[in-house]
C-alpha positions in Angstrom: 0.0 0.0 0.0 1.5 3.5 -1.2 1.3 5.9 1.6 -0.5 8.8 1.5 2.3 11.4 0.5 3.5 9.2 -2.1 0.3 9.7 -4.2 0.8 11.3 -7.2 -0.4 14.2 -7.5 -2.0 16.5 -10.5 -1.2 19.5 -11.8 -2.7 22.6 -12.0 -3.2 22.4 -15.9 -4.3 18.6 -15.6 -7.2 19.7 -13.2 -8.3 22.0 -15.2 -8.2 19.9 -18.3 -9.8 17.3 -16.4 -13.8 17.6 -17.4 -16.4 17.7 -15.3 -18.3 15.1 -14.0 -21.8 15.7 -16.0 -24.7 16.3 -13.6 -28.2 14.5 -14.2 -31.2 16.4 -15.3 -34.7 16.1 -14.7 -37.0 17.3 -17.4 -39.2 19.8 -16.3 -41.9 20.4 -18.5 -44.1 22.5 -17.4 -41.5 25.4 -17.1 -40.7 24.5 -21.0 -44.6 25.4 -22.1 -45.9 28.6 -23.8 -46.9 31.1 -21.2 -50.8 30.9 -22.4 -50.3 27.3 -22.0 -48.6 27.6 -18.4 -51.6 29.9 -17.0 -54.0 27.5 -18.1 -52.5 24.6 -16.9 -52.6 27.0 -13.3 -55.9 27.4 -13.9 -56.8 23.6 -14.6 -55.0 22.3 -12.1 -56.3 24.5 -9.3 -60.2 23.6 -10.9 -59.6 20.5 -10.1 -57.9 19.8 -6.7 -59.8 23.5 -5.6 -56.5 24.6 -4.0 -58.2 28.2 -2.5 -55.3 29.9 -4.9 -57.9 30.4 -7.8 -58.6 34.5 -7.1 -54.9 35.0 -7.1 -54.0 33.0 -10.4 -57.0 35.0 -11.7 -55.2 38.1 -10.8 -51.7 37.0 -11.8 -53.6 36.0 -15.2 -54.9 39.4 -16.1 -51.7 40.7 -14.9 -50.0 39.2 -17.3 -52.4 40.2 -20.1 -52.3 43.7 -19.5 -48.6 43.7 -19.5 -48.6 41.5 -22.4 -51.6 42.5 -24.6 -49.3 45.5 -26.3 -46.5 43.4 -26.6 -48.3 40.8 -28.4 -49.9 43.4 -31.1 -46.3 45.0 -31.7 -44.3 41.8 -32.0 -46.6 39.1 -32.9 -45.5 37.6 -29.3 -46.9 33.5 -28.9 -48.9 34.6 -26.1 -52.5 34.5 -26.8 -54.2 37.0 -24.7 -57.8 36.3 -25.6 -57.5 33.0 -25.0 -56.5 33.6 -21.2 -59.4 36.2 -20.9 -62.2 33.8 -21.9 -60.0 30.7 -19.7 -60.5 33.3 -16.5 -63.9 34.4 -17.3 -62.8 37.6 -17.9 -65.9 40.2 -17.6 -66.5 42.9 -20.7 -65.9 45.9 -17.9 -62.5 43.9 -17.5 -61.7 43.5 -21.2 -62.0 46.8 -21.9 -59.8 47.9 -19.0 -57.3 45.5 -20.2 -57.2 46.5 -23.9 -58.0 50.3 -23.0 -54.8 49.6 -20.8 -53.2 48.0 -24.0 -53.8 50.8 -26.1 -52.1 53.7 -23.9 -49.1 51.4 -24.3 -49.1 51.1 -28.4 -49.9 55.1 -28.1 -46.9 55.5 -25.8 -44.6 53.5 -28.3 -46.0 55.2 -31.2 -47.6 52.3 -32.9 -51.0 54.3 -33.8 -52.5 51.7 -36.5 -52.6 48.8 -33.7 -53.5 51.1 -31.3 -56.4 52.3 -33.4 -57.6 49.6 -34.2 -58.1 48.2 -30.4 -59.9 51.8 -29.5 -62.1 51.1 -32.6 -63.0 47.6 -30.7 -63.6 49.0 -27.4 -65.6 52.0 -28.3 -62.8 54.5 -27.1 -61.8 56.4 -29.7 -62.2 59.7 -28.6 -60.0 59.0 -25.2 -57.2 57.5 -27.5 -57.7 60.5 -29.9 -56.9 62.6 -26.5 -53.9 60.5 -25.2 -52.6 60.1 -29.1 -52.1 64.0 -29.2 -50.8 64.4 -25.9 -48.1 61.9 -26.4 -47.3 63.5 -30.2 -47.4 67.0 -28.2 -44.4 66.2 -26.3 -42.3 64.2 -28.9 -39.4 66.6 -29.8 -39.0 66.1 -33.7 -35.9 67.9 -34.2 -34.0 65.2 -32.3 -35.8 62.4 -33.4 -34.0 59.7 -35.8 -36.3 59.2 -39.4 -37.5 55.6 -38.2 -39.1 57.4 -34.8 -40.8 60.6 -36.9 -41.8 58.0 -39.2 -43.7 56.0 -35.9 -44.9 59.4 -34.7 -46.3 60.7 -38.5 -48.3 57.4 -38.9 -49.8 57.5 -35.3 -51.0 61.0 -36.1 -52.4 60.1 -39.2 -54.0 56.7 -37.8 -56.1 58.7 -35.7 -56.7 61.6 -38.4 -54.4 64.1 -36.7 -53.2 65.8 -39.5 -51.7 69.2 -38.2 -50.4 67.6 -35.7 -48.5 64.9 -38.7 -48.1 68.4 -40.3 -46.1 69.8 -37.6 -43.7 67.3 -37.0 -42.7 66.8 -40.3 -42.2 71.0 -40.3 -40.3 70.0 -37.3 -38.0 67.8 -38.3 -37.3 69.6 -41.2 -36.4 72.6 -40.0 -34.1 71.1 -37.7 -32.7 68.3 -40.2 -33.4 69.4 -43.8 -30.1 71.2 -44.4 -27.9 69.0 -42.9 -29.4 65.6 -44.8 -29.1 67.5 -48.4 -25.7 68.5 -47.2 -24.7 65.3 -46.7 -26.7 63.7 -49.8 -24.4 66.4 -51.6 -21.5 65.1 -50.2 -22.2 61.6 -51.3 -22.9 62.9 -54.9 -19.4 64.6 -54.9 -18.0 61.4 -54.8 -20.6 59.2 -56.6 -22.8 61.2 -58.7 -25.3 58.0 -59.4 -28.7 57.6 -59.2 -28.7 55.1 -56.2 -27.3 57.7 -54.3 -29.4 60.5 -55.2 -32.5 58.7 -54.7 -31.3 57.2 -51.5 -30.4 60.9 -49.9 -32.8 63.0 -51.1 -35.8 61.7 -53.1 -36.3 60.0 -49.6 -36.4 63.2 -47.8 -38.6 64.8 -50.6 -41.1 61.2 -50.0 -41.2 62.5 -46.3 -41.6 66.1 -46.8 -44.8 65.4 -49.5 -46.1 62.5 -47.1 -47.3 65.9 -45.1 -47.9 68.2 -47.6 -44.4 69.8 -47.5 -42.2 70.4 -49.8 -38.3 71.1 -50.0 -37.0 74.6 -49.5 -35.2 76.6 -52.5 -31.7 76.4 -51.0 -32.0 72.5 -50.9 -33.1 72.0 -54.0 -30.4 74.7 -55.4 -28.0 72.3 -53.6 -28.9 69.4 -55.3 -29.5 71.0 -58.8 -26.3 70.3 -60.2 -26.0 66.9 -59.5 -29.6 65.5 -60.7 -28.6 65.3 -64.4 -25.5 63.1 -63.6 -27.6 61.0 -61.6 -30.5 60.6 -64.3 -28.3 59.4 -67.3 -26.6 57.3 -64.8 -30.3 55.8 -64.5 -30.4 55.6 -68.0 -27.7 52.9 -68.1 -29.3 50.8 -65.7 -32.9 51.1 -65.5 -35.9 51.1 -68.0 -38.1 54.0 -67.5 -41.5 53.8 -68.7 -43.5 56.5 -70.7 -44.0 59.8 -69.2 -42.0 58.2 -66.0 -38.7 61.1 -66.1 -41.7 63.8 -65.5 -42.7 61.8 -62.7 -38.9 61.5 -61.6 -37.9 65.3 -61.5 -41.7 66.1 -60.6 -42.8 63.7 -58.0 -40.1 61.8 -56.6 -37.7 65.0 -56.7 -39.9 67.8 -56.0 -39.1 70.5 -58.4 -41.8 72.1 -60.0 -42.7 72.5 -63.8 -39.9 75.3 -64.9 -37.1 73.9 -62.6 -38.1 70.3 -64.4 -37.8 71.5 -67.9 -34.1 73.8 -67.2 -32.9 70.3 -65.3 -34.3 68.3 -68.4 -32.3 70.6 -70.7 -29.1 70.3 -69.5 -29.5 66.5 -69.7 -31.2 66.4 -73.1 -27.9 67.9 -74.5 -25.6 65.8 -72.2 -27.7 62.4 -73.5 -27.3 63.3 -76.7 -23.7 64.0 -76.4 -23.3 60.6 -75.2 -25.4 59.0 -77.9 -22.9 60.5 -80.3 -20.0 59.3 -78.9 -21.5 55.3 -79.6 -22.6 56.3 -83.3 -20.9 53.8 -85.7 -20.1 51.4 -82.7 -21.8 48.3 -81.5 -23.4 49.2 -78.4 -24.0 45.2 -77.8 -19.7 45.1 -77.2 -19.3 48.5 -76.0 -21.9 48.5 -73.1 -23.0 44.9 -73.1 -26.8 43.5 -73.9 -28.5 44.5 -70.6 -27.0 48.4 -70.6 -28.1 48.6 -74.1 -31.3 47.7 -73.5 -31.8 50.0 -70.7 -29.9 53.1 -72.4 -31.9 52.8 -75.6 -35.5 52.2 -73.8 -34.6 55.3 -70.9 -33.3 57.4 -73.4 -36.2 57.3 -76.2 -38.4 57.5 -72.7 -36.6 60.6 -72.3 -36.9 62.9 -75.4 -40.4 61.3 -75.6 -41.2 63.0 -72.1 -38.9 66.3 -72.9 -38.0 66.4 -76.1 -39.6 68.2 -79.2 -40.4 65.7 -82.3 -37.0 66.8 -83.8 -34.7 65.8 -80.9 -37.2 62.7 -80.3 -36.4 61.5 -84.1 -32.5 62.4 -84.0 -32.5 60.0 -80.8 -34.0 57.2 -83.0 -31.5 57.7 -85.7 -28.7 58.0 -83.2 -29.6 54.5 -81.6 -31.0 52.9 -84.6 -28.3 50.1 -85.9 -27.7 47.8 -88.6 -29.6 44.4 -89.0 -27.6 42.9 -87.0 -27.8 44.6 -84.5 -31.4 46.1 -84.2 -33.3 45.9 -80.8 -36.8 43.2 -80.8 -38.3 46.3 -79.1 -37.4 49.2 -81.5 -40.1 48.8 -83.9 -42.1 48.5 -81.3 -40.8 52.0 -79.7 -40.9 53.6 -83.1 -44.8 53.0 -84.0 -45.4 53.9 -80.2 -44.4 57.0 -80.6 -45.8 57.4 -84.7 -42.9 58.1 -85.7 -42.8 55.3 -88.6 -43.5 57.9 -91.1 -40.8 59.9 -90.1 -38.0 56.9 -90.0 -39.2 55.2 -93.1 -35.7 55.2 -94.7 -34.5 53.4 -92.0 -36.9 50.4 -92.9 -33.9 47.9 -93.8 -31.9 48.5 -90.4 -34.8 47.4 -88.7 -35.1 44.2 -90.4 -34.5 41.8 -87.6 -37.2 43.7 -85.4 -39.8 43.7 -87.9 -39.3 39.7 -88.5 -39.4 38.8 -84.9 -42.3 41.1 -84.9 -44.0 39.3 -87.4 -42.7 35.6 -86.6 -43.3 35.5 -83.2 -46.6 37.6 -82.5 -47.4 35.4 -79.4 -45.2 36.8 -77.6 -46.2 40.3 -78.6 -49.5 39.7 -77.2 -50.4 41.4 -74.5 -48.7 44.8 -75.9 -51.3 47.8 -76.8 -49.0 49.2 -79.3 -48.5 45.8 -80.7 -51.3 46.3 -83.1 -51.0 49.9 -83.9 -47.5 49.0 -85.3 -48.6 46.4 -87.6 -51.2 48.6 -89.2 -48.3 51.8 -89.3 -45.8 49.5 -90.7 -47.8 47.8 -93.4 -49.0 51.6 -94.3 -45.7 52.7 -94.6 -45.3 49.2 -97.1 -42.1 48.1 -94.7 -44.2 44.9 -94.1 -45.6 42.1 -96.3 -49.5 42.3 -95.8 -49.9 38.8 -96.1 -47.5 38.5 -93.2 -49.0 40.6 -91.4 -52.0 39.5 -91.6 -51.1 35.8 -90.9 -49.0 37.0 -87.6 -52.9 38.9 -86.1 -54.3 35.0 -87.0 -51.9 33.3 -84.7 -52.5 36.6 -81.8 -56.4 35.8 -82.3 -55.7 32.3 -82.3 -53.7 32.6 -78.7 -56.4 34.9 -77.4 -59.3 32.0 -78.3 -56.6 29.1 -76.7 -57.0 31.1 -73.3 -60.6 31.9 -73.5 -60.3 35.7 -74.1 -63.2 35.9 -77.0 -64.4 39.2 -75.9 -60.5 40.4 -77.2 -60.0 38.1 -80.2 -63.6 39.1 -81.5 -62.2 43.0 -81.6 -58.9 41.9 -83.2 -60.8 40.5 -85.9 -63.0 43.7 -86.5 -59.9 46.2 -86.1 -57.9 44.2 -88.6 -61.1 44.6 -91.4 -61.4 40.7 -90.8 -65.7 40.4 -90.4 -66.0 37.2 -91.4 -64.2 35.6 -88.9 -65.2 38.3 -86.6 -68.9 37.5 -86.8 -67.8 33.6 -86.6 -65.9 33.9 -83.2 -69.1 36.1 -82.1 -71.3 33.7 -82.8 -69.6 31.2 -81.0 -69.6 32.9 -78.5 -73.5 33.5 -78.2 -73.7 30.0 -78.2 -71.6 29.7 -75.0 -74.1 32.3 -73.4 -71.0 34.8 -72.8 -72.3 38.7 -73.3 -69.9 40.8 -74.8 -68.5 43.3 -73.0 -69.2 47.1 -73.3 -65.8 47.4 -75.2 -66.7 45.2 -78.1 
């Protein structure tokens, strides 16, 4: 036997590398449930061994829903507070007092549309109308961050407060405004894109109109010089649809109808430039397919929405290519605009457009100026009639495959095709469809 100072002992190191010994557990279920599931278990349990303790669960239970009721609105919490009302016998009077209680709360953290909703259930409308504008009356919105003004704007407006939403907007602007567009500007001075435009000031022009506001002179003097950088940068990027650049300088950057058309000058002659610089080159290798796209479409959109008919057709010219390299959508663009007249001569450079036109109609569909090109371009005798012709019989035939008769019934008339136009009416007659108003 070794004695006992002999033993060999560990080191420091050792014991703490040694793991511990691992404890055993008990599982204790209850504690893991929901908490609507926990207070009715409480309330079960003490039901059936009638433990005396039922008044105070009671109390805890409502407790617990009138701290919790808000929370459960705001957050989407997993307690269920209606169910532990009903579980307790909760009275109306004590419903009330709990959501009343509730909706002081959703006030409080400025979420007015869940808080209006619960005073529309309990009939109190008038009280939250009272506490909504006394908690708005003391919210300072010059020191507010966006997301909070944003809270306290839509709780004034949930409950129809609009001076009051009025107000804090002029608040915050006055306090902010300048020092937002100064830093927008400073972004723009290093990236004049549209990303960055859009993301630093048409937001703050969003806020201002939400209210009725709009941006002072000296911001939008600020900005000015660096919104026609920032549209053709659009241009490259992003497809703009017909009469969408008004809507752009108008709407989403607030200037008014003269500051619009001077901003839209300047970049008429800078897109332009730029469209001169790619003539004789193949956009398709200099920019790649998907700027291409987007340049041609934005800047046709553009001289359609600003320019006069001379500018609009030197824009066509400028981005009209050779066969091989005509957009599927010019043709499209050009009788959109009736302007097939006007490019006539041009007929042989749009070759490939006109043939996917006229080959796969199909997929042409569902376009309004679909059929207003075929009629232009057959007038202007740039299209075969017989094709033309035999590309509206496959449309009709599509529209008749997915059941829309009312539209394949006034293809036929447009298109001086009465025959088959009183055929596909009679058909459908005997299907007992009534044609619409528009046919």
């Amino acid at each position: 036997m070794t004695a006992f100072w002999k033993k060999e002992t560990k080191t420091v190191q050792e014991q703490k590398d040694e793991k511990p010994k691992p404890i055993a557990k008990g599982l204790n279920i209850e504690k893991q449930l929901p908490l609507t599931e926990r207070l009715v278990l409480d309330k079960r349990k003490a039901d059936r061994i009638d433990s005396g303790q039922k008044e105070k669960l009671r109390e805890r239970a409502f407790n617990v829903a009138r701290l919790s009721y808000a929370g459960h609105l705001m957050y989407r919490y997993i307690f269920r507070p209606e169910t532990i009302l009903k579980e307790y016998g909760a009275s109306p009077e004590e419903i009330a007092e709990i959501k009343w209680f509730a909706t002081r709360v959703l006030i409080n953290k400025l979420d007015g549309e869940e808080a209006r909703k619960l005073a529309d259930e309990t009939g109190g409308l008038e009280e939250a109308i009272r506490e909504a504008r006394g908690r708005l009356a003391a919210f300072d919105a010059g020191t507010a961050d966006r997301c909070d003004i944003d809270d306290a704007i839509a709780t004034a407006n949930a409950f129809g407060l609009k001076e009051e939403a009025k107000k804090l907007c002029r608040n915050y602007l006055d306090a902010n405004e300048a020092k937002e567009v100064d830093y927008a500007v400073h972004l723009l001075e290093g990236e004049n894109d549209w990303h960055t435009l859009t993301n630093h000031y048409a937001g703050l022009v969003r806020f201002a109109k939400s209210c009725g506001l709009g941006m002072s002179k000296q911001s939008k003097d600020k900005i000015r010089p660096y919104v026609s950088g920032a549209v053709i940068d659009y241009c490259f990027w992003k497809h703009c649809e017909k009469g969408g650049f008004k809507r752009m300088l108008t709407e989403d950057l607030g200037f008014d109808e003269q500051e619009a058309l001077e901003i839209a000058a300047k970049i008429k002659a800078n897109l332009l430039a730029i469209l001169k610089s790619y003539e004789g080159k193949n956009l398709s290798k200099v920019l790649g397919s998907s700027r291409r796209h987007s340049l041609t479409k934005s800047a046709i959109r553009f001289f359609g929405d600003y320019g006069t008919e001379d500018e609009l057709e030197k824009a066509f010219r400028l981005l009209i290519r050779d066969r091989d390299d005509t957009y599927y959508f010019m043709p499209l663009l050009i009788a959109e605009y009736g302007m097939v007249r006007q490019l006539s001569d041009l007929g042989p450079s749009l070759g490939a457009g006109l043939d996917k036109m006229l080959d796969t109609p199909t997929e042409y569909g569902d376009d309004p100026h679909y059929y207003k090109a075929l009629k232009d371009y057959e007038a202007a005798g740039l299209i075969d009639p017989t094709r033309a012709r035999n590309a509206l019989i496959r449309v009709i035939e599509s529209k008749l495959n997915d059941g829309k008769i009312d539209e394949a019934v006034k293809l036929a008339f447009d298109f001086d095709m009465p025959k088959e136009a009183e055929k596909i009416s009679e058909i459908r007659g005997l299907l007992g469809e009534k044609p619409s108003e528009k046919t």
